[in-house]
C-alpha angles and dihedrals in degrees: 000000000000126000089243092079141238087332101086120044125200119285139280121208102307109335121058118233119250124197084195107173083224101071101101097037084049093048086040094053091042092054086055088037082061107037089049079054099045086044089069101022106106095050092057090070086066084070099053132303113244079059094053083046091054094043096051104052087054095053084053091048099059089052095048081043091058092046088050093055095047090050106030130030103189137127100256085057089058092053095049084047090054101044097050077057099061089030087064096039087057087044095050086044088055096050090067092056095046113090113250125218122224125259088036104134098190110055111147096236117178084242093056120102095227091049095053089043086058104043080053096050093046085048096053090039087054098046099040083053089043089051094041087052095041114090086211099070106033095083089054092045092048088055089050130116084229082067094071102033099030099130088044092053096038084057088055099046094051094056096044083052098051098045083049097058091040095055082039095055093041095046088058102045085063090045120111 
């Protein structure tokens, strides 16, 4: 066992097992992660492919990491969390470098609604990997009420999300 209590577990081959009250709000948040990146994905090959291609598997990626996260709490799933967060800020940083064609409706310009969902769900994702990682913040999140009621709220969190990208989405397809 580990000084840091009955939250970590021995390990198992090469990754430690976690029981972080954040695995199901993490999962939760990289679903709708996913589902804000797939809902513009095709439009970002008219801007060239090998950005489509980037922003596609990282769409894919936000939807294996939330598998990952239901199924397996360990540390190496928490890099990886972690690392497709920082992966899609660099890609949404990018975007607004690529030139953009016109008649292109779905751009990910800092000013659209789906492109700031999904600079704030990247954010929460990142920081929720990089707090379950830190030694700093375990013995606070054990203590949580998010500890005892972590599927319930991850459940939560994942239709509130949803509906959240879908009226986004929505909201800025209308849009001038």
């Amino acid at each position: 066992m580990s000084t840091s209590g009955a939250w970590e577990v021995p390990a198992v081959g090469s990754s430690t097992l976690l029981f972080s009250p954040l695995r199901y709000v993490g999962a939760a948040l990289a679903v709708t992660a996913g589902y804000a990146f797939v809902l513009e994905a095709e439009d970002q090959f008219h801007r060239a492919v090998w950005f489509g291609v980037l922003f596609a598997a990282v769409t894919g990626a936000w939807f294996m990491v939330a598998s990952f996260l239901t199924l397996v709490d360990t540390g190496t799933t928490w890099r990886t969390t972690l690392g497709t967060g920082l992966a899609s800020w660099l890609v949404i940083l990018a975007a607004q470098f690529v030139p953009n064609p016109s008649g292109v409706d779905d751009t990910g310009e800092l000013s659209e609604p789906l492109t700031l969902l999904r600079l704030g769900l990247t954010g929460l994702v990142t920081v929720a990997a990089a707090a379950t990682l830190s030694d700093r913040w375990r013995p606070a999140l054990s203590r949580s009420a998010l500890a005892t009621h972590a599927m319930p709220i991850g459940w939560v969190t994942l239709v509130i999300g949803v509906a959240a990208a879908a009226t986004t989405a929505a909201a800025q397809s209308f849009s001038a």
